[in-house]
N, C-alpha and C positions, 0 to 999 in steps of 0.2 A: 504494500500500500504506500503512492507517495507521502509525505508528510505534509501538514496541509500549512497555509503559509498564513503568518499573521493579521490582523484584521488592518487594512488598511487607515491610518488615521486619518480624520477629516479636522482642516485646519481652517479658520478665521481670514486665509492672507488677503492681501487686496495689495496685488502686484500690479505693477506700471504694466498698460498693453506697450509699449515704448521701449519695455529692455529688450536688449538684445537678443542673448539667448537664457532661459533657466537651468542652462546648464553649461556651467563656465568651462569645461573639458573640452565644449564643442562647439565651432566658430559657424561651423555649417549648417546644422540640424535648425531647422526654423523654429522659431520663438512660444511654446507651449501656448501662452496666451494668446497666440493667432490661429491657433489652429478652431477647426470647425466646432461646434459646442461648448465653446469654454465658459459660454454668460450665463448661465443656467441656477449653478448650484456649485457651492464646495464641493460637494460630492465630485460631479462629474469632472472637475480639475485632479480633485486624488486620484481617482482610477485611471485616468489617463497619464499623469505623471509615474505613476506606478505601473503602466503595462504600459510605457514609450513608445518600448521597442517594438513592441504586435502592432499596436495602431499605426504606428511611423507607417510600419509596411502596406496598411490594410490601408493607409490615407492616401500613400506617394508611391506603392508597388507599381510596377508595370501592368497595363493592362494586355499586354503584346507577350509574354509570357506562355508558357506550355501549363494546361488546366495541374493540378494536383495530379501525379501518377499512380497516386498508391493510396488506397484510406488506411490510416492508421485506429487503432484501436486507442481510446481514451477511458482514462475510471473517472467517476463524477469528482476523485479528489481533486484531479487534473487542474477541472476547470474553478472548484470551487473558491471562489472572494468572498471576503469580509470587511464591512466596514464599520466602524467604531465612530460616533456621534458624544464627542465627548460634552456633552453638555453643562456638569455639574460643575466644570473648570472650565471652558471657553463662554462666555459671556454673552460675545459678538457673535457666535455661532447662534448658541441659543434664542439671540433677539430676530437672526434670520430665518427662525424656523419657527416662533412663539406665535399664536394667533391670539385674539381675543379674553379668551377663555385659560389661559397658560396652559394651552395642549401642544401639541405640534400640530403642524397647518399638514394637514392630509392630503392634499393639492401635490405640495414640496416630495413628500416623501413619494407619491406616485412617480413624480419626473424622476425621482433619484432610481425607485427600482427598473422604470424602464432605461436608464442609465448604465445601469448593475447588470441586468437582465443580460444587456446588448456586448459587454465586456465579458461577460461567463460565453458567453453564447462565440464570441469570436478565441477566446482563448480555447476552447474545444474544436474547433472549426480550422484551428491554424495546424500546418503544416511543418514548421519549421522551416522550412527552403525557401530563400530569398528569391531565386530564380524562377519560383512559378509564380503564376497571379492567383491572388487572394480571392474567395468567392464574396461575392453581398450578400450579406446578411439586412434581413427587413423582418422588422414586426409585425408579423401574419395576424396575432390575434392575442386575448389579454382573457385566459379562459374563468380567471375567479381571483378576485382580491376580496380576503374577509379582513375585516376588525372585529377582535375579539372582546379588547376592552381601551378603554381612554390611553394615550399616547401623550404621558406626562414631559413640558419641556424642561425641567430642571433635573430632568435624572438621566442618565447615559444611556446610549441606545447602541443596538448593533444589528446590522440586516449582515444577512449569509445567503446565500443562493449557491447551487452548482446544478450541472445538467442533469436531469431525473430519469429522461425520456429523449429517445431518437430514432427518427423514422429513415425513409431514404434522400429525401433531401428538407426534411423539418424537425426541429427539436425543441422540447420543452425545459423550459429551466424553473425549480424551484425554489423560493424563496421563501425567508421568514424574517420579522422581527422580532427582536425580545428585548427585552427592559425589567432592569431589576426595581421588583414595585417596593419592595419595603427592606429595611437593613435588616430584617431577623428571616427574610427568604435565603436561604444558604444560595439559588441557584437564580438562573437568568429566569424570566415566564415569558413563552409565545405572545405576542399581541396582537401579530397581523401577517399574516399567509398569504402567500399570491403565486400565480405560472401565469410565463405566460409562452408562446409559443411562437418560433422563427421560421422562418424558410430563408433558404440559401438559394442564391442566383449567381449565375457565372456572370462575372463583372464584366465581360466584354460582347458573348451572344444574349445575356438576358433571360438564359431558360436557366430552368430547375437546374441545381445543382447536388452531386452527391457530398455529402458530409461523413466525418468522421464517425466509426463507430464507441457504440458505450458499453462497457463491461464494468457494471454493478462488482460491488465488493463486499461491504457488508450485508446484513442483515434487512437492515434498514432501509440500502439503495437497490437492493434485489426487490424488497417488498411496494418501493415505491415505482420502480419500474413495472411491475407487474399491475400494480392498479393503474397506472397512466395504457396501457399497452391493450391493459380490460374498458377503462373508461372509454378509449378511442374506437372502439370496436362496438359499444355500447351504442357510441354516439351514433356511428354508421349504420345499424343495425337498427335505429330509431329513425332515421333518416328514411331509410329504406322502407323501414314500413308505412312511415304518412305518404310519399309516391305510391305506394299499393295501394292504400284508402283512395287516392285520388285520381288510378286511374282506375278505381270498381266503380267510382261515382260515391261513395259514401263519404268521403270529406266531403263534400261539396254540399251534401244534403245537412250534415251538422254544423256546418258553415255555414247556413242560410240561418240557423236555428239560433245559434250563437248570437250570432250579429242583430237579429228579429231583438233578442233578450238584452242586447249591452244597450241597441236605440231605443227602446221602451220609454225609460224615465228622459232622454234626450229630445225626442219629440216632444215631450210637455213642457220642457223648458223652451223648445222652440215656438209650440203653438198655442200653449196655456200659462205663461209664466207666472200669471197671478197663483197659481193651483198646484206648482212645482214644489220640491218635496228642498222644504229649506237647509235640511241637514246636508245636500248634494248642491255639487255646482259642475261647469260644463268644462272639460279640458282646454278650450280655447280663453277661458279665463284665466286660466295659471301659469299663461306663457310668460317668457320673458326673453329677452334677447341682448347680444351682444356684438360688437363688430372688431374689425382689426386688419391691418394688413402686415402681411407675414417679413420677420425683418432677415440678414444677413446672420444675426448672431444666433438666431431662433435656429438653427440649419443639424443635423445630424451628419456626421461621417462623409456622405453617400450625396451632400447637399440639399438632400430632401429638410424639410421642415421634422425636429426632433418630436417624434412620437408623443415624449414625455412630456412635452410641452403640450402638445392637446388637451393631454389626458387634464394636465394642472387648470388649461381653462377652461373646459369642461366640468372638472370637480367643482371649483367654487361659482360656477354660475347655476347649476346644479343645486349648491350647497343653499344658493342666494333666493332660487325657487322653493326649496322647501321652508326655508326661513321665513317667507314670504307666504305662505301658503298655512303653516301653520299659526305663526305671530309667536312663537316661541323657540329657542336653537333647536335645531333641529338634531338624532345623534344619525350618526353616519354608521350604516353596517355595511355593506359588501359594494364593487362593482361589481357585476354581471359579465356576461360573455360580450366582447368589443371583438369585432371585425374592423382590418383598417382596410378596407377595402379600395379607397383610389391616393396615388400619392401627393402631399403638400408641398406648393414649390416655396421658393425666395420670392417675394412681389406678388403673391396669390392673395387677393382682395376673401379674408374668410367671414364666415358668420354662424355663431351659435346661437340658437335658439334651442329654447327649453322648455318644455311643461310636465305636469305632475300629469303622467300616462293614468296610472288607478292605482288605486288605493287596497288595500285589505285589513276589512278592519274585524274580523273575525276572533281574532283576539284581543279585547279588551286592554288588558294589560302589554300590548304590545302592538299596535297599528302598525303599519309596513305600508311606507310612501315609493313609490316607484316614479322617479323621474329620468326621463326619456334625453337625452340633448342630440343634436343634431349639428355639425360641422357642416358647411357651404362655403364649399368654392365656386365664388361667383367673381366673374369675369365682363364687368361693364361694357369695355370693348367688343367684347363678341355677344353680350345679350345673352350669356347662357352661367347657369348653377346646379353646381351637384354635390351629391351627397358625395364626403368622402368619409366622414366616419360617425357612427350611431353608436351613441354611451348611453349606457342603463345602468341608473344609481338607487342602491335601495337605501333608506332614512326609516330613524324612528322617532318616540318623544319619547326624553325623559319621562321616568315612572312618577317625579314631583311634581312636574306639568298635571299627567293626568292627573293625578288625585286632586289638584287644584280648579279640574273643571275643564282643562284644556278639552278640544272635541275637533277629531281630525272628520273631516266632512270625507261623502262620498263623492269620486269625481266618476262624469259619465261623457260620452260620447255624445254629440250632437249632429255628426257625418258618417256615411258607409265609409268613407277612409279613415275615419282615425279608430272608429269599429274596426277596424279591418288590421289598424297596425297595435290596437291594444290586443286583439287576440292570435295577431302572431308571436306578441312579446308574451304572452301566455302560454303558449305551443313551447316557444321556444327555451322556457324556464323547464320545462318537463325534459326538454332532452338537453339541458345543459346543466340542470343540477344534479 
């Protein structure tokens, strides 16, 4: 088993983008600070200062190179980083990471793990051999971020990830946080779990690429292999059966049925609002929205717009609808399954808009807010917008709210489309949990 390498530390600096180089040995090597992602997070400066020498190649390799000749075999130690948040002694850190409330901003730590994620994921993926060209690595998909419990900022944090899961040209990396919640726990506690999942592309045709293989070692990474290998199989196998429903004609007929039942109360807010059911209101009223055009610094590796950066404005506009929706903080549990399905460039004119998709309020002591965001890449010049990525955020309240009288309302559809896409997000929670 290799030995696994110490947790990278994350540091407060605020270097000049002006110097030279951060590494006075070398007169040549371009200036860390300029390189692609550096404005982001401490985070993302420590991992790239600590794996130089992989990204150097994966940023400035040749793309005129001969592909990879040989997969080599990797154990999850291989790939496995750690990073350490010292917060209880860095100050400055702390204050870039404190929200509100003295938790850590949930937003921050998303961009940091798809930061994390994208470093585990190329460190398994490299070759060692300078001479050939490096494949692209892209964020294919984000299959489940939990929060377990509050994400304190004065106490020290450490995320860990390595690769769990790898297919023929996709792989999954695991992650955790932990935080030591009180000085008489002898050990670190989980706080927040996440995978998410890559695909590799040959950097010069564009198509699928094969990646290196994983040989589990312990106990542990054999078992977690085996459920990521079962889950993917599960998924497929779910997949497969709603195409059977749909082409026997039976989805279709419970799809009429479905949709008949989420318009019901939506129609009377349309045609009888005096007589509409006050505990419910209509998803077109919980929307909210935001705009932005995408800068140089925002950019990942590959020049595309960094993943993690989405996710960050997504989370808190997200965060700002539930806020809003409730009239009380809202607590944050999981992200959902995210497809990125089209890529973000430098100067993409983007647009999030958000609403509370539905509600379930079936547990009293636990409502469960599902807020939808939506990313638009819209292009004035050319008069056209598209979806490139769909975030699903679930929210709760606090249990002091309720008891105080707080009352999360029912939200309802008022269109055959937004019926149409709350009961996909419903479909699609059965085969992605």
């Amino acid at each position: 088993m290799e030995p696994e390498s110490p947790p990278i530390p994350v540091v407060s600096t605020f270097s000049s983008p002006f110097e030279k180089s951060p590494n006075p040995k070398s007169s040549l090597r371009k200036p860390l600070s300029l390189w692609p992602g550096m404005y982001h997070s401490p985070v993302t400066d420590a991992l790239w200062e600590a794996r130089s020498s992989i990204f150097e190649r994966f940023l400035y390799g040749s793309k005129d190179g001969p592909p990879q000749a040989q997969l080599l075999t990797r154990t999850p130690s291989h790939s496995r980083v750690s990073i350490a948040y010292n917060f209880s002694s860095d100050y400055i850190l702390r204050e870039q990471y404190r929200d509100p409330w003295n938790e850590v901003r949930v937003g921050k730590l998303l961009e940091d793990l798809d930061a994390l994620a994208g470093t585990i994921a190329v460190k398994h993926c490299s070759d060692d051999d300078s001479t050939t060209r490096p494949v692209m690595l892209v964020t294919a998909s984000v299959d489940k971020i939990v929060l377990k419990k509050p994400i304190l900022v004065d106490k020290d944090l450490e995320i860990s990830g390595a690769v769990a899961w790898v297919g023929r040209s996709s792989l999954q990396i695991q992650m955790e946080i932990t935080q030591l919640q009180e000085q008489s726990i002898p050990s670190d506690s989980v706080v927040l779990t996440a995978t998410f999942t890559f695909v590799a592309r040959d950097s010069k045709t564009g198509k699928s690429a094969p990646v290196n293989r994983l040989l589990p070692e312990t106990d542990h990474e054999k078992k977690l292999f085996e459920e990521r290998e079962e889950r993917d199989k599960l998924r497929k196998r779910k997949r497969d059966d709603q195409m059977e429903l749909e082409r026997g004609g039976r989805k279709l007929h419970d799809d009429v049925g479905c949709l008949k039942r989420l318009l019901a109360e939506g129609r009377v807010f349309c045609d009888l609002p005096a007589l509409a059911d006050r505990d419910s209101i209509l998803i077109r009223d919980t929307r909210l929205e935001n705009s932005l055009v995408c800068q140089p610094q925002q950019r990942n590796p590959h020049g595309r717009i960094f993943g993690g950066f989405l996710m960050l404005r997504a989370f808190e506009l997200a965060f700002s609808t539930a806020y809003a929706f409730v009239g009380q903080m809202p607590c944050f549990l999981e992200v959902d399954h995210v497809d990125f399905l089209k890529p973000v460039n430098v100067g993409d004119f983007l647009r999030f808009k958000s609403c509370v998709l539905y509600t379930k309020l079936q547990n009293p002591e636990r409502p469960l807010i599902n807020i939808e965001v939506e990313a638009h890449v819209t292009r004035p010049e050319l008069r056209t917008s598209e979806v490139s990525n769909t975030f699903y955020f679930t929210f709760t309240v606090n249990g002091d709210a309720l008891k105080k009288g707080v009352r999360i309302r029912n939200v309802v559809p008022a269109t055959v489309e937004e019926a149409h896409r709350v009961q996909e997000r419903m479909e699609a929670e059965k085969i992605f949990s």
